[in-house]
Structure formats: structure tokens, C-alpha cells
N, C-alpha and C positions, 0 to 999 in steps of 0.2 A: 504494500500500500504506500502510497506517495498523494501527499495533501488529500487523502478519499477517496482515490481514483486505486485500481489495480494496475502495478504494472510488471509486465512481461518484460523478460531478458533471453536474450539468445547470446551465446556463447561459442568461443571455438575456441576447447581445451577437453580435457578428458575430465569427464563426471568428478571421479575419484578425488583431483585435484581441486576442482571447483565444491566439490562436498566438504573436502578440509578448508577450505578457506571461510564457507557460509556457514560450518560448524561453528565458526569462532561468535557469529552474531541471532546463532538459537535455531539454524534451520538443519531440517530432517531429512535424510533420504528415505523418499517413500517407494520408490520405483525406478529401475534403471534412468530411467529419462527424465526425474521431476524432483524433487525438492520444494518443500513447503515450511513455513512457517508455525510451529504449532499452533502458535496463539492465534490462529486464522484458521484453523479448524475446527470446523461448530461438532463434525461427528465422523466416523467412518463407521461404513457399512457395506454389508454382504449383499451383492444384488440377486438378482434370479437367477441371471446364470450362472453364481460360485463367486464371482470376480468379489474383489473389496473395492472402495470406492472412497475418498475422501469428501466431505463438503464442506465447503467452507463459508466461510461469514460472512463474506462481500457479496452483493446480491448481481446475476450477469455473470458470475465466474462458473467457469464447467465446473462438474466433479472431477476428482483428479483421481486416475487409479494408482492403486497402493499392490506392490505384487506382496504376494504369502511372504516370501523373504523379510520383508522391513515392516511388513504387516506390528508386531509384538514391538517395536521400535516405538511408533506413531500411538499405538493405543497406552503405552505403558507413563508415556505426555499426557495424556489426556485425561 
């Protein structure tokens, strides 16, 4: 979030590297490709078809999936 608005980054580096850096200011690796902020996580949840799903608290933002891997990660913040 930036002045109440959501905002997107696109990056060219490896995950890994970009996760230890966003580590340092509270953000979570929830799935190979995404990174979230807990405290912008209203809930995650199991959809119909098995998957997990993040939502969050800005209203206009997708759900973000969460794979099984970082699933216990993301819930254990919340």
C-alpha cells in the first residue's frame, strides 16, 4: 500500500534474493511467485478445488495463491 492505493512491483532478480531483502521489512513468501505482507491479509482459504488462497484487505486486489509449501508460514502470522 502506498498513500491507499495498492501497489505492484515487478522485479528482475531471483525470488530467493528478493524474499531476503523484503524479509527485513515483514513480508512473507506465500508462493513461488508472490510475496505479501501479513498485515494485509484479512484470511486464507481453501477453495473448491484444494488450492489455498490468500485475501486481502484492500478492496480491487485478486486473491493471491499460497502453495501447500508456505501455506503453515502465512497462517502461523495470522
Amino acid at each position: 500500500m502506498e498513500n491507499g492505493k495498492v501497489k505492484l512491483y515487478e522485479l528482475r532478480n531471483s525470488m530467493k534474493n528478493i524474499e531476503q531483502l523484503c524479509a527485513k521489512c515483514g513480508f512473507v513468501r506465500v508462493h513461488r511467485s508472490y510475496l505479501v505482507n501479513p498485515a494485509n491479509v484479512r484470511s486464507v482459504a481453501k477453495a473448491s478445488e484444494g488450492r489455498y488462497f490468500a485475501t486481502m484487505n484492500a478492496s480491487g486486489v485478486e486473491d493471491v495463491p499460497v502453495s501447500k509449501k508456505y501455506y503453515q508460514d502465512i497462517v502461523s502470522l495470522l
